[in-house]
SETIDREN-754955 format. One record per atom (N, C-alpha, C): residue in one letter; atom name; x, y, z. Coordinates in steps of 0.001 Angstrom, whole numbers, m for minus. Layout:
// SETIDREN-754955
<res:A, atom:CA, x:X, y:Y, z:Z>
...
END
This chain:
// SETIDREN-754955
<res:X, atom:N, x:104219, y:m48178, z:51182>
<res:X, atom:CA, x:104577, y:m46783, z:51350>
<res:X, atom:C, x:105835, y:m46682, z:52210>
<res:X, atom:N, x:106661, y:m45911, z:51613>
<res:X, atom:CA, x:107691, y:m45506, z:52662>
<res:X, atom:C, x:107687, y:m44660, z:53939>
<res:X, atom:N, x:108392, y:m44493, z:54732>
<res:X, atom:CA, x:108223, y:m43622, z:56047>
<res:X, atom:C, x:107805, y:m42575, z:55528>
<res:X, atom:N, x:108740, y:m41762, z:54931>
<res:X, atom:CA, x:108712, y:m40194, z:54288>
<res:X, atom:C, x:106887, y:m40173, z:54091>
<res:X, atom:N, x:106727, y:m41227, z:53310>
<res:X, atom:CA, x:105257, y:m41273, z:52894>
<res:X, atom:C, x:104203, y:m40945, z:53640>
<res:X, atom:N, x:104653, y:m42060, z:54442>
<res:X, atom:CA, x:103966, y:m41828, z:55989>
<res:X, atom:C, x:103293, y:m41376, z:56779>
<res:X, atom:N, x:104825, y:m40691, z:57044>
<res:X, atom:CA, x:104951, y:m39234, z:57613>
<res:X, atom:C, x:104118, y:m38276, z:56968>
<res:X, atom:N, x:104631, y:m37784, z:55508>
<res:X, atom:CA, x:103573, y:m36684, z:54938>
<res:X, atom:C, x:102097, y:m36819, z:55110>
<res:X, atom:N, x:101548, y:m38104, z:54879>
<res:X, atom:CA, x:100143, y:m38461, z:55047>
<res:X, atom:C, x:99850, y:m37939, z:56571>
<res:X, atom:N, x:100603, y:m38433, z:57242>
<res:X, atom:CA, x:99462, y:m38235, z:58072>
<res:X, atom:C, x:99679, y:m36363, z:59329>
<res:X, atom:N, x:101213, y:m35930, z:58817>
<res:X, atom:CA, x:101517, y:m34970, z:59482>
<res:X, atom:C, x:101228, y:m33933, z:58997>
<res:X, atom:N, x:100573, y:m33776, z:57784>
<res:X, atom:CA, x:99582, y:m32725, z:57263>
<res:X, atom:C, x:98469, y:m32593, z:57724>
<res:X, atom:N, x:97469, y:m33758, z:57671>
<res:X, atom:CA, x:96179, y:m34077, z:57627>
<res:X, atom:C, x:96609, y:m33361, z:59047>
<res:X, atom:N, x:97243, y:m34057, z:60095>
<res:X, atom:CA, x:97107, y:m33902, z:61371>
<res:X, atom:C, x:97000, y:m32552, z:61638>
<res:X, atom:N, x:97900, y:m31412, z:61004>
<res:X, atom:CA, x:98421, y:m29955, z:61195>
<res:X, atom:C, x:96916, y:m29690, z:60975>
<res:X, atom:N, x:96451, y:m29599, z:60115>
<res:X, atom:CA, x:94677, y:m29127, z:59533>
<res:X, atom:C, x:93938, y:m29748, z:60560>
<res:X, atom:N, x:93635, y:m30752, z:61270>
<res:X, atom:CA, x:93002, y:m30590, z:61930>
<res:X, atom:C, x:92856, y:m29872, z:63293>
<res:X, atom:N, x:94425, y:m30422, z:63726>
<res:X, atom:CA, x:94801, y:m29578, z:65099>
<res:X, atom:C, x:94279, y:m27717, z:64975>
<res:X, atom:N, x:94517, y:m27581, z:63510>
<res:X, atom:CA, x:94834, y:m25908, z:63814>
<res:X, atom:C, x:92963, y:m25218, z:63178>
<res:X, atom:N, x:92177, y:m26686, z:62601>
<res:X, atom:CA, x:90653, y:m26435, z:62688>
<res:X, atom:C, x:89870, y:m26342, z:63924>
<res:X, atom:N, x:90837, y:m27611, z:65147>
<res:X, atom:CA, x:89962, y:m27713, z:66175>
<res:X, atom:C, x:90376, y:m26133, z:67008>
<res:X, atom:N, x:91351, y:m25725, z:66796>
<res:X, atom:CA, x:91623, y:m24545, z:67880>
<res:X, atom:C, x:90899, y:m23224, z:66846>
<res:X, atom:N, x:90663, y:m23203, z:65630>
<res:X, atom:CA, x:89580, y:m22223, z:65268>
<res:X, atom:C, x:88318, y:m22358, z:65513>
<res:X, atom:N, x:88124, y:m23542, z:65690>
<res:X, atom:CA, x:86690, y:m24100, z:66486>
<res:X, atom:C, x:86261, y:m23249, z:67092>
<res:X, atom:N, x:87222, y:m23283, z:68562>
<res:X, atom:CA, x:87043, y:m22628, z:69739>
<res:X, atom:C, x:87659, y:m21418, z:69671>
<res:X, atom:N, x:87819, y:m20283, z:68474>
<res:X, atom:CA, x:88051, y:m19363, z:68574>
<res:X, atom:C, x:89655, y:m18878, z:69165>
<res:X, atom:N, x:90627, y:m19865, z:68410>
<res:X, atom:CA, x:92019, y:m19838, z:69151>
<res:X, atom:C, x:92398, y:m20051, z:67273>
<res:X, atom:N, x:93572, y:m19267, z:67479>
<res:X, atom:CA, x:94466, y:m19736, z:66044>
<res:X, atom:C, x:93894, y:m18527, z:64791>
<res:X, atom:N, x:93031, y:m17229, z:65089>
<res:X, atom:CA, x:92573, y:m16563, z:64639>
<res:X, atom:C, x:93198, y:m15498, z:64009>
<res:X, atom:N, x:94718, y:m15581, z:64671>
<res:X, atom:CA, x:95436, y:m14682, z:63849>
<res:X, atom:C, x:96095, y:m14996, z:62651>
<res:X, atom:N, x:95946, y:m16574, z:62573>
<res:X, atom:CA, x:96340, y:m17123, z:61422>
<res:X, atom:C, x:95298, y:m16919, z:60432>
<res:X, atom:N, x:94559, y:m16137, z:60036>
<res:X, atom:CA, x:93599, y:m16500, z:59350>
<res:X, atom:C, x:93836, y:m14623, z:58078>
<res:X, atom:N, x:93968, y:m15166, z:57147>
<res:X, atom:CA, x:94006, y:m14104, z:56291>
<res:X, atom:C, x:93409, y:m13006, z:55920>
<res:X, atom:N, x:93755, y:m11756, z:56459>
<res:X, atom:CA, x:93064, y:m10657, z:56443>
<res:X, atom:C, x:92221, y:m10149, z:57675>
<res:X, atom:N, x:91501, y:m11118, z:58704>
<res:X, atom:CA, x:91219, y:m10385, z:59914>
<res:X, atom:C, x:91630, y:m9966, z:60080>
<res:X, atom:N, x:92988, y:m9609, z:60514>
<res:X, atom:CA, x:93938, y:m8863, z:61695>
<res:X, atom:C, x:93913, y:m7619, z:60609>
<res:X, atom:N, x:94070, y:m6867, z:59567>
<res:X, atom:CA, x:94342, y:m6539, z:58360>
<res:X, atom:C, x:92883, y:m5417, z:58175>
<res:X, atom:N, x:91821, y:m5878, z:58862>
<res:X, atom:CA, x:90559, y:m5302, z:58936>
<res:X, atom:C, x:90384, y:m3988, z:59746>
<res:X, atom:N, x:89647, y:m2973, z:58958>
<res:X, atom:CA, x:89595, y:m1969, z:59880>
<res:X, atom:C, x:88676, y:m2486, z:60921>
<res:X, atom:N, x:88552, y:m1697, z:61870>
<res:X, atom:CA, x:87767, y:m2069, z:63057>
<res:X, atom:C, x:86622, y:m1615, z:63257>
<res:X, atom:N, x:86106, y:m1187, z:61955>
<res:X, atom:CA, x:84244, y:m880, z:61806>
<res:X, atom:C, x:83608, y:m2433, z:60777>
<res:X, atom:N, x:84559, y:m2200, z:60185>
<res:X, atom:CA, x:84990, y:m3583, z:58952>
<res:X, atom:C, x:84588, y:m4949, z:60213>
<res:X, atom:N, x:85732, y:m5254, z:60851>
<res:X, atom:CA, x:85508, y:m6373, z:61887>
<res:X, atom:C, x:84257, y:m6195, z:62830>
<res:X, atom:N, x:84181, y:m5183, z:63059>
<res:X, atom:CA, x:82849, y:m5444, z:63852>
<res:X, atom:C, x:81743, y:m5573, z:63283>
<res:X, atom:N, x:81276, y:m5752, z:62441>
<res:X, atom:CA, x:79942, y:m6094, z:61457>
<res:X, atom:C, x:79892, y:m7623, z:61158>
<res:X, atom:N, x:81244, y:m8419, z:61583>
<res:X, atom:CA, x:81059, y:m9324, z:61320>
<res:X, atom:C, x:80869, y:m10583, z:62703>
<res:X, atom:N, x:80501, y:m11920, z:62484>
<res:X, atom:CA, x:80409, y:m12239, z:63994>
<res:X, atom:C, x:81516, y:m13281, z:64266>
<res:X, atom:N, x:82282, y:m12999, z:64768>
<res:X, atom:CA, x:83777, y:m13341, z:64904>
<res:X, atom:C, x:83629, y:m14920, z:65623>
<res:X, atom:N, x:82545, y:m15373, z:66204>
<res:X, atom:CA, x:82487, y:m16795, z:66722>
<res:X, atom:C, x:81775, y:m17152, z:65990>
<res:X, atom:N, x:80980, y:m16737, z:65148>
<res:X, atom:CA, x:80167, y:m17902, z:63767>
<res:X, atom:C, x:81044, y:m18631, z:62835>
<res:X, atom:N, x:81868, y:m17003, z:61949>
<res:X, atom:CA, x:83138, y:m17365, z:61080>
<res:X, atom:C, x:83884, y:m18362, z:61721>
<res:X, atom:N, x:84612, y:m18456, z:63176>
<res:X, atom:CA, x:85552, y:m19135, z:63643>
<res:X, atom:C, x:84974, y:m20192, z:63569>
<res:X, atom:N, x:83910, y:m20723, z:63914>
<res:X, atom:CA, x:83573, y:m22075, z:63993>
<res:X, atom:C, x:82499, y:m22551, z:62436>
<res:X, atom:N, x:82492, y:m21819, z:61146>
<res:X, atom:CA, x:82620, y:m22186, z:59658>
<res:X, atom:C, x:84153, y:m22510, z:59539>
<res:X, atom:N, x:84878, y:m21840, z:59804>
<res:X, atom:CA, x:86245, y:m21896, z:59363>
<res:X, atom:C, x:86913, y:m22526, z:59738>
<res:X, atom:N, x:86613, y:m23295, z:61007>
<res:X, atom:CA, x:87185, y:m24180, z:61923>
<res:X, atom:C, x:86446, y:m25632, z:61229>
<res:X, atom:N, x:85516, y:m25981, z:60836>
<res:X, atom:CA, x:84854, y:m26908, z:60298>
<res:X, atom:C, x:85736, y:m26861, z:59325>
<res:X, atom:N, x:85603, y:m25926, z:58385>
<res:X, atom:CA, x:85850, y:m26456, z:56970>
<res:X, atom:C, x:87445, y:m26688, z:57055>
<res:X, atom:N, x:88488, y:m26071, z:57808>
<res:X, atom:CA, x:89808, y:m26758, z:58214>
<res:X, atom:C, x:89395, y:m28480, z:58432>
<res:X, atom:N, x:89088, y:m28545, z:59639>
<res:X, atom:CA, x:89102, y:m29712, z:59085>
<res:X, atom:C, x:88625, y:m30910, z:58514>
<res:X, atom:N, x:87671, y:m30295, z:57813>
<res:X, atom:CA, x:86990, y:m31227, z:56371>
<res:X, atom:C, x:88425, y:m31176, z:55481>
<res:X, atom:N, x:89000, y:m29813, z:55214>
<res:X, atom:CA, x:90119, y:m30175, z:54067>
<res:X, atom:C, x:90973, y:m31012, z:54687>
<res:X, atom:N, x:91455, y:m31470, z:56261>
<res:X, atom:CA, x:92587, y:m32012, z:56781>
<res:X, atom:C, x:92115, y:m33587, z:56125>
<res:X, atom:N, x:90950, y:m34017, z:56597>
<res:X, atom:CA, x:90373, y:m34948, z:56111>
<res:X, atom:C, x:90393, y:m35393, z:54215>
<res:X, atom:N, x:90278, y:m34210, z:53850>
<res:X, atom:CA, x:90453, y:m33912, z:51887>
<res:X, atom:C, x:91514, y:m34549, z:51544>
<res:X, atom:N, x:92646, y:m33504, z:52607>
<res:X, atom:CA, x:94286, y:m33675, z:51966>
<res:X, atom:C, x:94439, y:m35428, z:52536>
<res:X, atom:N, x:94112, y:m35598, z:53489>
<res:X, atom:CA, x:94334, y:m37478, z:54260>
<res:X, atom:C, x:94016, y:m38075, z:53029>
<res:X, atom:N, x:93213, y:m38185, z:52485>
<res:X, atom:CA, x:92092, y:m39016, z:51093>
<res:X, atom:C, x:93807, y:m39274, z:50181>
<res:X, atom:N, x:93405, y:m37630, z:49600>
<res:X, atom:CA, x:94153, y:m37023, z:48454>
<res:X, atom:C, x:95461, y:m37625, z:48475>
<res:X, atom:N, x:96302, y:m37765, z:49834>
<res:X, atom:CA, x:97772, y:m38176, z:50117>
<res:X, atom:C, x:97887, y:m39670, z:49968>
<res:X, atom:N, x:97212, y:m40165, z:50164>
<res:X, atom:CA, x:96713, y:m41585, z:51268>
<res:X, atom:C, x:96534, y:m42181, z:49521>
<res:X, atom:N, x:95593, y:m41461, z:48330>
<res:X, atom:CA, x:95045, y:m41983, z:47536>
<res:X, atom:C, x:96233, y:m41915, z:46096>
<res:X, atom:N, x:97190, y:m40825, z:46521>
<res:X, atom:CA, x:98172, y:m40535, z:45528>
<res:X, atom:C, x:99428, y:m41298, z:45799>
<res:X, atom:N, x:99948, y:m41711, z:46671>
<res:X, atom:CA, x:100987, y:m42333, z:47234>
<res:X, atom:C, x:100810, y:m43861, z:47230>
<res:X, atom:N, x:99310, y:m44393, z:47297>
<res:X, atom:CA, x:99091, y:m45938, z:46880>
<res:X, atom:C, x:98482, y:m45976, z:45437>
<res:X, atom:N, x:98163, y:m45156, z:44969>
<res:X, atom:CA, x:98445, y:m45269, z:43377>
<res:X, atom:C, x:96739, y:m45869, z:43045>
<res:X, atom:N, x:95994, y:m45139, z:43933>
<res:X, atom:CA, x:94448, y:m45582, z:43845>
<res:X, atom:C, x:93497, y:m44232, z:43445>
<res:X, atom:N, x:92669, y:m44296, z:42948>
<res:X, atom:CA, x:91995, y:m43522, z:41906>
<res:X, atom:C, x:90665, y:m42733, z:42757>
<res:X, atom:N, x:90123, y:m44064, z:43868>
<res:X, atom:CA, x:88943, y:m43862, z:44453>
<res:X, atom:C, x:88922, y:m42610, z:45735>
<res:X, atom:N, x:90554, y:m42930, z:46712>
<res:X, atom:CA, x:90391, y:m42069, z:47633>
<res:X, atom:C, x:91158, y:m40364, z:47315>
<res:X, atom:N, x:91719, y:m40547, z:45998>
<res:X, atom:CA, x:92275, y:m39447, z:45635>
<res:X, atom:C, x:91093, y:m38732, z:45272>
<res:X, atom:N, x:90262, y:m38949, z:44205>
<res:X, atom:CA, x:89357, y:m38148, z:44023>
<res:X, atom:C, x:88247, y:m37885, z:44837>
<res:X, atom:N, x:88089, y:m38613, z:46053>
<res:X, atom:CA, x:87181, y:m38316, z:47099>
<res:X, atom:C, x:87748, y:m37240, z:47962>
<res:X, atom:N, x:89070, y:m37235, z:48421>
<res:X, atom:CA, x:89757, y:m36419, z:49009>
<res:X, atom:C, x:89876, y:m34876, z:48257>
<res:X, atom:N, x:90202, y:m34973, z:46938>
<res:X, atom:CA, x:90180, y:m33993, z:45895>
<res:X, atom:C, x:89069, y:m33089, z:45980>
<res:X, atom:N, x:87477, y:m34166, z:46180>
<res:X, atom:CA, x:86346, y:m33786, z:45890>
<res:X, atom:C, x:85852, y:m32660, z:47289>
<res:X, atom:N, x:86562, y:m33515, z:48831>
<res:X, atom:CA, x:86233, y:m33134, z:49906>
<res:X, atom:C, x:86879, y:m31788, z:50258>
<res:X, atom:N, x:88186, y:m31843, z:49852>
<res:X, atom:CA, x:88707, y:m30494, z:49662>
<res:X, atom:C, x:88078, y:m29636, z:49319>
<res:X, atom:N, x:87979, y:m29698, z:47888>
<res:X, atom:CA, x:86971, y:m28380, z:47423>
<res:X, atom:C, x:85842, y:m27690, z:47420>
<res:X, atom:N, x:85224, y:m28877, z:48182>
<res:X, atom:CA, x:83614, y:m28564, z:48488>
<res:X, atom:C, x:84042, y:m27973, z:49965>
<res:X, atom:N, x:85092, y:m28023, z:50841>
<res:X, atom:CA, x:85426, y:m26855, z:52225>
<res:X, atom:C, x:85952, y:m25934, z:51374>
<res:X, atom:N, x:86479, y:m25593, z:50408>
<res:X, atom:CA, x:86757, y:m24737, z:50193>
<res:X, atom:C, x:85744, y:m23198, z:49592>
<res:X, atom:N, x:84971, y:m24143, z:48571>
<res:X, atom:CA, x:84025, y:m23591, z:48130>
<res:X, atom:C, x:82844, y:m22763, z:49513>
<res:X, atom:N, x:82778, y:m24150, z:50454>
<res:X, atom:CA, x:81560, y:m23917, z:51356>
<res:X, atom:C, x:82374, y:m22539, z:52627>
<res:X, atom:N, x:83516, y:m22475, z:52598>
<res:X, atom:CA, x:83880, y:m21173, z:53436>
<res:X, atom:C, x:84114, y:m20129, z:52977>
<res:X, atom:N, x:83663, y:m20019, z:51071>
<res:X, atom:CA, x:83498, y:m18887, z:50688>
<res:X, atom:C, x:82112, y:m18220, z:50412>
<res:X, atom:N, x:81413, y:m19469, z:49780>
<res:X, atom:CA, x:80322, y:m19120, z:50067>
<res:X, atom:C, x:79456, y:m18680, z:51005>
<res:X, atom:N, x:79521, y:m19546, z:52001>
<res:X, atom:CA, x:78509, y:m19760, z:53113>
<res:X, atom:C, x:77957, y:m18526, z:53827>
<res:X, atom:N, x:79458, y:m17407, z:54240>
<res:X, atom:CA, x:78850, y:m16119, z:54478>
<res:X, atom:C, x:77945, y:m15038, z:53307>
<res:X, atom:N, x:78218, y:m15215, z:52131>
<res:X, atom:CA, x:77546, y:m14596, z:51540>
<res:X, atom:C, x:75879, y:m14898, z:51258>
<res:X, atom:N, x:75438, y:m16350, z:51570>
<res:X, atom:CA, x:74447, y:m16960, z:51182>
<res:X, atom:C, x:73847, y:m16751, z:52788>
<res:X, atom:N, x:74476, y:m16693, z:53631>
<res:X, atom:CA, x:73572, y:m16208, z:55366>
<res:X, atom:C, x:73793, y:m15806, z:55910>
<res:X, atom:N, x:74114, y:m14025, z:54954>
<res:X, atom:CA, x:74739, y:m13476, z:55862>
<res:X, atom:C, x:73719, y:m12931, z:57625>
<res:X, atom:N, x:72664, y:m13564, z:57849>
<res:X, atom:CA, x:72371, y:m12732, z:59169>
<res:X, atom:C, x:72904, y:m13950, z:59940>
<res:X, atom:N, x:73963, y:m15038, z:59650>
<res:X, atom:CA, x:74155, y:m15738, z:60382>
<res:X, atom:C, x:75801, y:m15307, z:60962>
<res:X, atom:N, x:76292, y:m15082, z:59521>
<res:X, atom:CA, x:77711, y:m14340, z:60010>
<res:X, atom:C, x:77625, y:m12408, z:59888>
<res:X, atom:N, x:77136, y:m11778, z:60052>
<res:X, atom:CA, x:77282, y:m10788, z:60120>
<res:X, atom:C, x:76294, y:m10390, z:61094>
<res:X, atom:N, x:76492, y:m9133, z:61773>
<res:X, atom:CA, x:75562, y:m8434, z:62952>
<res:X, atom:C, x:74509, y:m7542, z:62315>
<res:X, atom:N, x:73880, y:m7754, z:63136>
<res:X, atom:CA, x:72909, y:m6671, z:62203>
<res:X, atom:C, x:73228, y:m5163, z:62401>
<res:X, atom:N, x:73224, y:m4364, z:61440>
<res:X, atom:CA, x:73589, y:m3430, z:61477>
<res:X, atom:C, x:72208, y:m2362, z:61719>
END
């Protein structure tokens, strides 16, 4: 692999995780699409440290996805691309789902 290569591998993966671990802890929240965007009867029904730390997980499960995916496309191997591919989409899937399937876990009771 070349530098460039490298570099991309691992300064992506890295960005996704850094910016999962600070949704973890409820930091990096304005990056997140459509909160800020929410009316404020809208946001309050929901529980703003459950979501952050689903959403903070599944960041970085995909940082981990895209590592596979990069790592598996750039050495020209079949096994960690589609594991990475696979890991991706199952965070992706699981942070859309997840609130709808519990919601008394992310939402307040009203």
């Amino acid at each position: 692999m070349e530098v460039w290569e490298w570099t991309l591998t691992i300064a992506l993966p890295l960005a996704a995780l850094l910016w999962g671990a600070a949704l973890r802890h409820q930091r990096g929240t304005w990056f997140l699409a459509g909160w800020n965007t929410l009316p404020p009867e809208e946001k309050a029904s929901w529980q703003a440290k459950a979501l952050c730390r689903l959403y903070g997980t599944c960041v970085m499960g995909c940082g981990l996805g895209l590592f596979l995916l990069l790592y598996g496309s750039f050495q020209g191997e079949d096994l960690p691309l589609l594991l990475g591919l696979g890991i991706f989409g199952a965070m992706v899937v699981l942070s859309l789902v997840l609130p709808r399937l519990c919601p008394k876990r992310y939402r307040t009771r009203e």
